[in-house]
N, C-alpha and C positions, 0 to 999 in steps of 0.2 A: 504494500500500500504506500502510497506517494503522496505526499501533501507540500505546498510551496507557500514558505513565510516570505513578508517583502518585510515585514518589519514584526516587532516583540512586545507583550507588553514590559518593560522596566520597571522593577520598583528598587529605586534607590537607598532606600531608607531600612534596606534588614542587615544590613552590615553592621552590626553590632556587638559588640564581645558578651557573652550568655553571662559574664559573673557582676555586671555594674546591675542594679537595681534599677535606676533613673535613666534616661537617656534624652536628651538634648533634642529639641523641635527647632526649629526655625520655620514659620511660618510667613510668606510673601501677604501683606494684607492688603500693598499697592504701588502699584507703577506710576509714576507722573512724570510729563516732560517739564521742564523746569525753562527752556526756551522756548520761545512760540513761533509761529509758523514763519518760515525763511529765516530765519536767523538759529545766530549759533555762538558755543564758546570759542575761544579763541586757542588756536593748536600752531603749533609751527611747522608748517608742511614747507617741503621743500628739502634743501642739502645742509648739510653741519659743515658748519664753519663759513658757510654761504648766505641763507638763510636763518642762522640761527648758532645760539653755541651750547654746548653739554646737551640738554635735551629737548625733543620737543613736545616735553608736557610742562603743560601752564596752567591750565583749565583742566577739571579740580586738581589744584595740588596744595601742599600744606593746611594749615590748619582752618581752613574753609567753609566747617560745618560747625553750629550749635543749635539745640535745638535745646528748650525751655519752655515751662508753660505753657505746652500744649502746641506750640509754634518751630516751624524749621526756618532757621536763613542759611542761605548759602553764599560764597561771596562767587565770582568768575572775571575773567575779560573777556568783552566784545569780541567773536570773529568780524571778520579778518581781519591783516596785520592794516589795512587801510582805518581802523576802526579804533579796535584796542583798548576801548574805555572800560574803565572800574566799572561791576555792576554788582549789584545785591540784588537778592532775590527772596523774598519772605511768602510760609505757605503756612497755614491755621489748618494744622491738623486735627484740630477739633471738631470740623464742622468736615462730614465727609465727601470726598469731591470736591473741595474749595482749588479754585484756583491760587497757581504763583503770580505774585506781585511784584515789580521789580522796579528797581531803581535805576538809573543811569547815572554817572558823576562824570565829572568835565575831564578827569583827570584819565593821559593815555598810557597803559605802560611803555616806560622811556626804554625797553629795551637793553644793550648792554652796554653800559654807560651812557645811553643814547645817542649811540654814533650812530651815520649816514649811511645806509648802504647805496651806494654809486650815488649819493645824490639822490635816492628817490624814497627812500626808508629806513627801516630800522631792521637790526639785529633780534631776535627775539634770547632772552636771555629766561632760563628754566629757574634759576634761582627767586625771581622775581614774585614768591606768594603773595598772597593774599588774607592774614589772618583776623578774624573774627570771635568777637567773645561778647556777649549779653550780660550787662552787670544787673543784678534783682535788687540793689538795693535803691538804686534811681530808676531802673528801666530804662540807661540808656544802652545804644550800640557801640561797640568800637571794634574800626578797622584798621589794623597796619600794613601795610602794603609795598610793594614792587619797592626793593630797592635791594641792591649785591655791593656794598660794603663801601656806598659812593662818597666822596669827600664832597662839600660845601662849594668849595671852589670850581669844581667841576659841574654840577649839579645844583645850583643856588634853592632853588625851588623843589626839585624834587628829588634830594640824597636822601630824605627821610621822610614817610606820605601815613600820616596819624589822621582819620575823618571819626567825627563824634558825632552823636544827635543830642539834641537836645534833651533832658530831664523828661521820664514816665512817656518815651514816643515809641519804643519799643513794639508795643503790642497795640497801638493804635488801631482804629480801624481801617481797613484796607483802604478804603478812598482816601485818606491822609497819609497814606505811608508813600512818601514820596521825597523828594531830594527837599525839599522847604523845610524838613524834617531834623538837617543836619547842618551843624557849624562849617564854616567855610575850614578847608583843608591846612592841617598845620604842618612844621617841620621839626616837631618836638612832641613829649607826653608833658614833660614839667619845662615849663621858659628857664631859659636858662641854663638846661641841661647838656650833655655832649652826646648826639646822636647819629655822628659819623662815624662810616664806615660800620653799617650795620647790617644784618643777613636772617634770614630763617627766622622770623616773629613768628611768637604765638601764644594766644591768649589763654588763658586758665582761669576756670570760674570756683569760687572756694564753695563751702555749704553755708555762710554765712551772704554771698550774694558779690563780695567782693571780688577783686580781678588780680592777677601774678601775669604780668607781661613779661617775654623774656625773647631777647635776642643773642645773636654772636657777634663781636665787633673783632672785627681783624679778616683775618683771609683763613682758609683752608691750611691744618698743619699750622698754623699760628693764631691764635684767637682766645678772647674769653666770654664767657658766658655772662649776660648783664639780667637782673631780674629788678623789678619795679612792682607798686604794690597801686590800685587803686582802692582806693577807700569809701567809693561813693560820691565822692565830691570835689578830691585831687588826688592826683598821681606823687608818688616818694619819687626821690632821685634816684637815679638807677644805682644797685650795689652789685658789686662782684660774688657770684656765685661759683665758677668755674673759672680757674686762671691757665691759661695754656700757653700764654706768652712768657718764658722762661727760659733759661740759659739750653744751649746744647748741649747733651744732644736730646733735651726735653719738651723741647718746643713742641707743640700740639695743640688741637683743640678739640672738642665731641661732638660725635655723631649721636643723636639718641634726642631726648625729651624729658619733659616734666608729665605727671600728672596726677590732679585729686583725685583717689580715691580711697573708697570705704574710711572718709575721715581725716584721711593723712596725705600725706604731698609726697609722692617718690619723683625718682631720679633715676635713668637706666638705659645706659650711655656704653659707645665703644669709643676709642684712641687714636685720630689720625695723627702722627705724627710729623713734623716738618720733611723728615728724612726719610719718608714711606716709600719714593722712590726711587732713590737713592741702593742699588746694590748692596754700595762697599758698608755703606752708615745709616740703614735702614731700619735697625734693632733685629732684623729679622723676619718684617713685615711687611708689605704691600699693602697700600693707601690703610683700611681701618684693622682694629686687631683689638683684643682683650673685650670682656664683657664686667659692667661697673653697676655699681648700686649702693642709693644711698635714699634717706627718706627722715621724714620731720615730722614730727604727730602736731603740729599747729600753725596755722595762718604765717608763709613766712614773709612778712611784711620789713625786716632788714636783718643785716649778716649777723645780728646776736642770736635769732632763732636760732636754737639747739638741733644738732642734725644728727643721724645715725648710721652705722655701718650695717651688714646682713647680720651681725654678732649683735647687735644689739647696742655695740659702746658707741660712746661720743666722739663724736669727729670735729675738727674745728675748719670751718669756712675762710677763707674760698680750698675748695679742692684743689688741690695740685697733685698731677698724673705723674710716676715715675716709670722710667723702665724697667728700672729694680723691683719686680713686685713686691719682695720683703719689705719696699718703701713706700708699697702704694696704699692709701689707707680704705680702697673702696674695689676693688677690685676683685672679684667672686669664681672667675674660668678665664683659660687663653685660651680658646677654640681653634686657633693656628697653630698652640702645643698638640693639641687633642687630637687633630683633625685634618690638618694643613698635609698637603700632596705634596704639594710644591717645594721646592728650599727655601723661598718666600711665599709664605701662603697667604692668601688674597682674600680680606673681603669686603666687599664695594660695596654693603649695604648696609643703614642704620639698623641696630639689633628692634626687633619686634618684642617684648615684655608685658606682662600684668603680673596683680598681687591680689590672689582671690579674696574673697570677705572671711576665708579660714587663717588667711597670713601663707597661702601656696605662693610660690616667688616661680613662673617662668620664663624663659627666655629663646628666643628663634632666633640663630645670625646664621650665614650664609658664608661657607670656607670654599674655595676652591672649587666653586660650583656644586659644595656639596650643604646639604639644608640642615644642620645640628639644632639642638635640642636640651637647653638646660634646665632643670627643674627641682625641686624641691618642699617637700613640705614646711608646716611651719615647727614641727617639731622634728626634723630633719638636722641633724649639724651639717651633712656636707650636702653638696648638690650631686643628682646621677645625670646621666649624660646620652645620647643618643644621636645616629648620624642616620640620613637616609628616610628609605620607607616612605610612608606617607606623611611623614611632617612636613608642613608648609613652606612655604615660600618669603621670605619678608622681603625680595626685590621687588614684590608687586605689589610695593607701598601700603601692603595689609598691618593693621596691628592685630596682639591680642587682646581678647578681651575677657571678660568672665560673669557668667552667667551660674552664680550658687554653687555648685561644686564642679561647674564645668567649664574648662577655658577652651575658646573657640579663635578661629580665625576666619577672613574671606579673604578670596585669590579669586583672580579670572584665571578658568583656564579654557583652550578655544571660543576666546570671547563670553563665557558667561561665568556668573555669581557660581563662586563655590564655596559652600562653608563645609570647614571642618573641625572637627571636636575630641578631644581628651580628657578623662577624669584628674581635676586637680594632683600631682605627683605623681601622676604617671606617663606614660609615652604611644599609650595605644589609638593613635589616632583614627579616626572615622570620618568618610564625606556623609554629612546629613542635610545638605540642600545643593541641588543643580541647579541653575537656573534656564528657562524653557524657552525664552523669549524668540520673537526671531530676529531682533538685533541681539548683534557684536557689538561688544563693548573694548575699547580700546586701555583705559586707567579707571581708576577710581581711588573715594577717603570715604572712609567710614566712618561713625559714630554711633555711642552705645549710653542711653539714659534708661536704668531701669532696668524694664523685662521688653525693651525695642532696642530693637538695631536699624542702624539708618544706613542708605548706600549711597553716596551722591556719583555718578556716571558720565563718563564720556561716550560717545556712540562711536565706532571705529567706522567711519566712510568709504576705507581704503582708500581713498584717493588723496595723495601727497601733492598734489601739485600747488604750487602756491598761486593765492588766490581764487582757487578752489579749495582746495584740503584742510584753509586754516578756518572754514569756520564747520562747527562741528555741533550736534543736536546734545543738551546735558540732560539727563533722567536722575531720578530722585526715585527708591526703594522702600519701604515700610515694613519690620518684620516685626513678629511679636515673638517673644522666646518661650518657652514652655517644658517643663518636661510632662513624660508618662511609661511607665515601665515599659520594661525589655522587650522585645520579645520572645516566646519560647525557642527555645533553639530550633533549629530546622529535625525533620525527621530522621532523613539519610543524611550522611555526608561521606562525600566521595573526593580524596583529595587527587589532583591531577595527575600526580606526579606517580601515583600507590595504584598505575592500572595493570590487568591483567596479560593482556598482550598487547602489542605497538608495533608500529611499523619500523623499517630500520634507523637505524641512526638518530633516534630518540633523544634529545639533550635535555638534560634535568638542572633548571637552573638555579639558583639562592638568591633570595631576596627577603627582607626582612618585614618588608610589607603585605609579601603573600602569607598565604595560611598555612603555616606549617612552615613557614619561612621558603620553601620551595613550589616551581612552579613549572611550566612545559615551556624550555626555550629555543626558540628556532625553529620553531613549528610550522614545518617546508609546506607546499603545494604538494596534496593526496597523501603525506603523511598520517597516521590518523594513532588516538589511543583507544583501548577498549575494554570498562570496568565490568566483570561480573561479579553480583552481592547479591546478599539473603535481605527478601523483604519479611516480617513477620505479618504484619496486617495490607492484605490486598486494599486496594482501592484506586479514590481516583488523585494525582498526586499532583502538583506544579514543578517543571526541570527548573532547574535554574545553574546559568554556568555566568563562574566569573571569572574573566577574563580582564586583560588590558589589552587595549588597542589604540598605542600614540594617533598611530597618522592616517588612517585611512576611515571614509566614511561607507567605504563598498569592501568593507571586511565581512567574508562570508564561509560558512562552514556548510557541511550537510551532519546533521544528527539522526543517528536510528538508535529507536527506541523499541526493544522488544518486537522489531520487525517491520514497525513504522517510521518510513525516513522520513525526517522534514528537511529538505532541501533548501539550500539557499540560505541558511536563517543569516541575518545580518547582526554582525557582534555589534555593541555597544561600543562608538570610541571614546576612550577615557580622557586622549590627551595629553596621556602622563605612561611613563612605563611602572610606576610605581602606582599607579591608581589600577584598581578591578571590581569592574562595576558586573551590574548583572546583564542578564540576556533569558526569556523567561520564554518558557513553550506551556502554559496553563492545558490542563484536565488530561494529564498523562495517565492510563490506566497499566498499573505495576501487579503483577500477581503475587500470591505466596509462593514462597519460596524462593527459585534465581530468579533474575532478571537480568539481562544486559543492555549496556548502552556504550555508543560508538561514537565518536567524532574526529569527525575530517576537514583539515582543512585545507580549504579550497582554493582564499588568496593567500599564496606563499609569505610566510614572515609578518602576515598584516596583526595576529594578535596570540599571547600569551595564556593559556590557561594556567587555573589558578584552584582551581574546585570546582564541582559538582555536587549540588543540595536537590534535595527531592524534599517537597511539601505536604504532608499531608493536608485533603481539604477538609474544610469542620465538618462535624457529624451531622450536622443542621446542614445540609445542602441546599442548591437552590431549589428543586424540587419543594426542598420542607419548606423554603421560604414562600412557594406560591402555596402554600396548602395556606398560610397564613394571611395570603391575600395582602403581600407585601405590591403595590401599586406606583408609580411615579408619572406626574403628571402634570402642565402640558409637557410634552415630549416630541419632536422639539419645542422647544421655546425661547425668549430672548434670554432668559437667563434666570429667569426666577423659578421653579421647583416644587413643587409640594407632593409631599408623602403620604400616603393611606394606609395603616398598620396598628396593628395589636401590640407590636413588639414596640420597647421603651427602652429609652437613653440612648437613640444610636450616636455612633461617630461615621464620620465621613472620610474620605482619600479621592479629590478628584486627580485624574490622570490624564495624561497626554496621549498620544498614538504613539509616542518614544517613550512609553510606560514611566513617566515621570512624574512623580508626584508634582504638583503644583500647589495644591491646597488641602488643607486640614484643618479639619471643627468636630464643633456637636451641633447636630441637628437641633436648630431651635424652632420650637412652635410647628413642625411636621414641613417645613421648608427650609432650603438652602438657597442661596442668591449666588450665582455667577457671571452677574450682569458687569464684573469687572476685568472678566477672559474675552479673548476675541470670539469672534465665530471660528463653528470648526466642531468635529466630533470629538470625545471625550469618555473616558470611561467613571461612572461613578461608582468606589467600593464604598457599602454601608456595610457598617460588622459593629455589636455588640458584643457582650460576653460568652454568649454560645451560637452567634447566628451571623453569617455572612452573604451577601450579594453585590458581585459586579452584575451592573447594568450600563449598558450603550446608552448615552444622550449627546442631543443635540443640540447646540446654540446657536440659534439664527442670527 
């Protein structure tokens, strides 16, 4: 018997390790475009060093998002580089559906230095953020912006770009939230103060409503860290928090951040050194190296604030970074000792960090192209350590965060939202949200209040060319966090590696992110594996194989099952060789006793098996569900749903046709509303404690 899959259903979300009790939701509650129609943020398309210098992301970058009171702003610049203006963008997530609001300001990013290209424009320069912070004690805004370490003299007007609103305009109502709203642009926070050569702002809101601004003054490999205190009503002089301007061969500055949480203010920074490129006098290191921590249990408003090491003891301010680590007084892992390939081991990205509300301390940097992993509990003395697998990415400007005992992260990967998750002190990471959309997303910055996670987006156009490329659509994300137990382990499991017979020259590879840490590598064109096992209870089952498949989206196998091949079936691509998602062939009938299953793969080399799980379905079938006169109706419809049933408390999983979860609830009041998906078919699974139904619907 012969049957042909063109596609599967996927469900993303059983990847989870059987001994955690809880497990981490992420839920999408809404998409919005945050530009409107023909316009765009501002991207630097075009050639480096032509065009543009370091990168070309501008639009979202740094610390760009806050979100308070029920309210998001985001900051961005105007596409294209003809344009370029500062704009703000405020959305009332209170009221659902509200539109973004936005503001325009006079002011253009100046670019790098704002020099001329031929006489007809500017350079675009990537350092140039945009930071943002909401003070609750006046309700006003404040933005610091576009500026890479410019002297006065060069720059009169704009080496340094501070814009305020006025006192309680914050939250206004939309009709009045507009540029009348804000003080004309300064080049200072306190008159008087020294705000040249400054870099990387970024605002920080306390739990008391006050504000911690902090920039870098100096350059790269030489610099120190300045932090300011708003009070509600004036800004303090700036004070030295981080000194990295220091004799050789000490000279340095940090890569990394501040941030409030649960209470207290940390710090969680790596070391670029002056000498990073340097061979002969590099300590050792290519551009950033070492991972650092420190933190302050109150409002640090100037340098007497008492500050702390991960040990606990008092540290005295400003930090100063040694080579010598026996010298350094903050200093926690050297991930280039740990980790490093190279003789100079490299890594070009700010370390990713949180500190759960238990006091878990983790840490993501990036060595050598390879993704490590430091962690710790809070009754832990040393930290463990881990490299590989599926631990995240922090090149792709994600931080971590943490959600009750679980700390998470998002990455793009093939252009969408991926969150992924680990139980505080440990390293078992899990993807638990894909994102479905049918944009590509090119960057993104996130933020996290509560039990929401916010996504702010770039749309990826593909198109570089300038004056086309640089203006670009931005989208804004809404996730609610959640947990709900485990779930049961799978029935069967078949590991890939553990089959019965194979075809020749079989490669069994290691990795520490598959299951059993090994997996099928090099798995040619008509190679195939083939497990036979004992079922104990016949019935009807769901296959499910997980595999990775980086790069191909017509990766294809044929599976036989107990004599029925399904042909064609199209693997799931992951995008990652360390990701293994699922690929699912639903109402597979398995007998007592043997049973065999085969798989062959079709495109040569296109994916990696990884396991094989068989599901049993619930005893409540759909049979039993129609005996119960389980009903959905209208069908199709624009999106709204209603239920007709006996059965109570269900939960919902709506699906994709790429078996992707998209949405998850509880049925309220015998209707679901999907009036916020496009059109298109869908699958909807309802399952309560002993009763399950997928059903087919449609959104018109």
């Amino acid at each position: 018997m012969k049957k042909v899959y063109l596609f599967l259903i996927m469900f993303c979300f059983s990847q989870f390790h059987s001994g955690q009790e809880k497990q981490l939701i992420a839920a999408l509650e809404e998409l919005s475009q945050v530009t409107g129609a023909g316009e765009g943020g501002l991207y630097f398309a075009g050639t480096k060093d032509v065009n543009y210098r370091f990168s070309q992301r501008i639009t979202p970058h740094g610390d760009c998002v806050d979100v308070v009171n029920g309210y998001a702003f985001v900051t961005w610049y105007k596409g294209g580089m003809d344009t370029r203006n500062l704009m703000l963008s405020r959305k009332n997530l209170n009221v659902s559906n509200s539109n973004w609001i936005t503001i325009e300001f006079p002011h253009k990013h100046v670019g790098q230095g704002g020099e001329l290209l031929n006489g007809t424009g500017i350079r675009g320069d990537s350092h140039n953020t945009a930071a943002i912070g909401i003070s609750t004690i006046d309700d006003t805004i404040h933005i610091i912006y576009d500026m890479h370490a410019y002297r006065s003299t060069s720059l009169p007007n704009d080496f340094f770009n501070y814009s305020v609103s006025l006192k309680n305009k914050a939250f206004v109502p939309d009709n009045e939230f507009t540029l009348a709203i804000f003080n004309p642009k300064q080049n200072y926070l306190k008159s008087g103060g020294d705000y040249e050569r400054m870099t990387y702002p970024m605002i920080h809101r306390a739990d008391d409503g006050s504000l911690i601004a902090r920039y870098r003054q100096g350059g790269s490999g030489n610099g120190d860290i300045l932090l300011a205190h708003y009070d509600g009503n004036v800004w303090s002089n700036n004070w030295l928090f981080h000194e990295g301007t220091l004799s050789s061969p000490n000279t340095n500055n940090m890569y990394g951040g501040e941030r409030f949480l649960n209470g207290k203010f940390y710090s969680g920074f790596s070391i670029r050194y002056s000498t990073n490129n340097d061979i002969n006098t590099s300590n050792g290191y290519m551009l950033n190296s070492g991972l650092y921590y420190a933190y302050t249990n109150g409002i640090p408003k100037n340098a007497s604030t008492p500050w702390f090491d991960v040990n606990d003891t008092s540290i005295s301010l400003p930090i100063r970074n040694n080579i010598n680590p026996n010298l350094d007084p903050v200093q926690i892992a050297q991930p280039g000792d740990d980790y490093g390939t190279a003789s100079l081991p490299k890594s070009s990205s700010d370390p990713a960090w949180t500190v759960t509300e238990n006091g878990a301390i983790h840490f993501v940097q990036r060595v050598d192209s390879r993704n490590v992993h430091y962690y710790k509990l809070d009754a832990d003395i040393n930290f463990s350590s881990n490299v590989g697998g599926l631990i995240p990415n922090p090149q792709t400007r994600g931080e971590i965060y943490s959600y009750k005992n679980h700390v998470f992260m998002v990455e793009l990967l093939g252009g969408k939202v991926n969150i992924k998750t680990t139980l505080e002190g440990q390293n078992d990471w899990k993807i638990v949200y894909i994102g479905t959309e049918s944009i590509n997303f090119n960057h993104f910055d996130a933020f996290v209040e509560g039990n929401k996670l916010y996504v702010y987006l770039m749309e990826d156009t593909g198109n570089n060319s300038p004056g086309v490329g640089d203006k670009r659509p931005l989208y804004f994300q809404e996730f609610t966090l959640s947990e709900e137990d485990t779930p049961t382990n799978p029935d069967i499991v078949l590991e890939a590696e553990d089959y019965t017979t194979a075809s020749n020259n079989i490669v069994v590879g290691t990795n520490p992110a598959a299951s059993g840490g090994e997996y099928i590598d090099a798995f040619a064109g008509a190679q195939f594996i083939e497990h036979k096992f004992q079922v104990t209870t016949a019935g009807t089952y769901d296959f499910i194989l997980f595999a990775a498949n980086r790069n191909r989206d017509d990766s294809i196998m044929d599976i036989e099952i107990n004599g029925t091949l399904f042909e064609d079936v199209l693997i799931t691509r992951t995008f990652d060789w360390n990701v293994y998602l699922e690929t699912r062939i639903p109402n597979i009938i398995l007998n007592q006793g043997e049973n065999t299953v085969t798989i062959t793969q079709r495109r040569s080399l296109s994916s990696e098996p990884d396991k094989i799980e068989f599901e049993l379905k619930s005893a409540l079938s759909i049979n039993k569900f129609s005996t119960k006169k389980v009903s959905i109706y209208p069908n199709p419809s624009e999106g709204v749903f209603n239920l007709k049933s006996n059965i109570q408390n269900f939960q919902y999983n709506l699906i994709n046709l790429h078996g992707q979860v998209i949405e998850s609830g509880k049925v309220s009041r015998n209707k679901v509303d999907f009036t916020n998906n496009a059109q298109g078919v869908y699958f909807l699974k309802l399952f309560s404690e002993t009763d399950r139904l997928i059903k087919k619907i449609v959104i018109k």
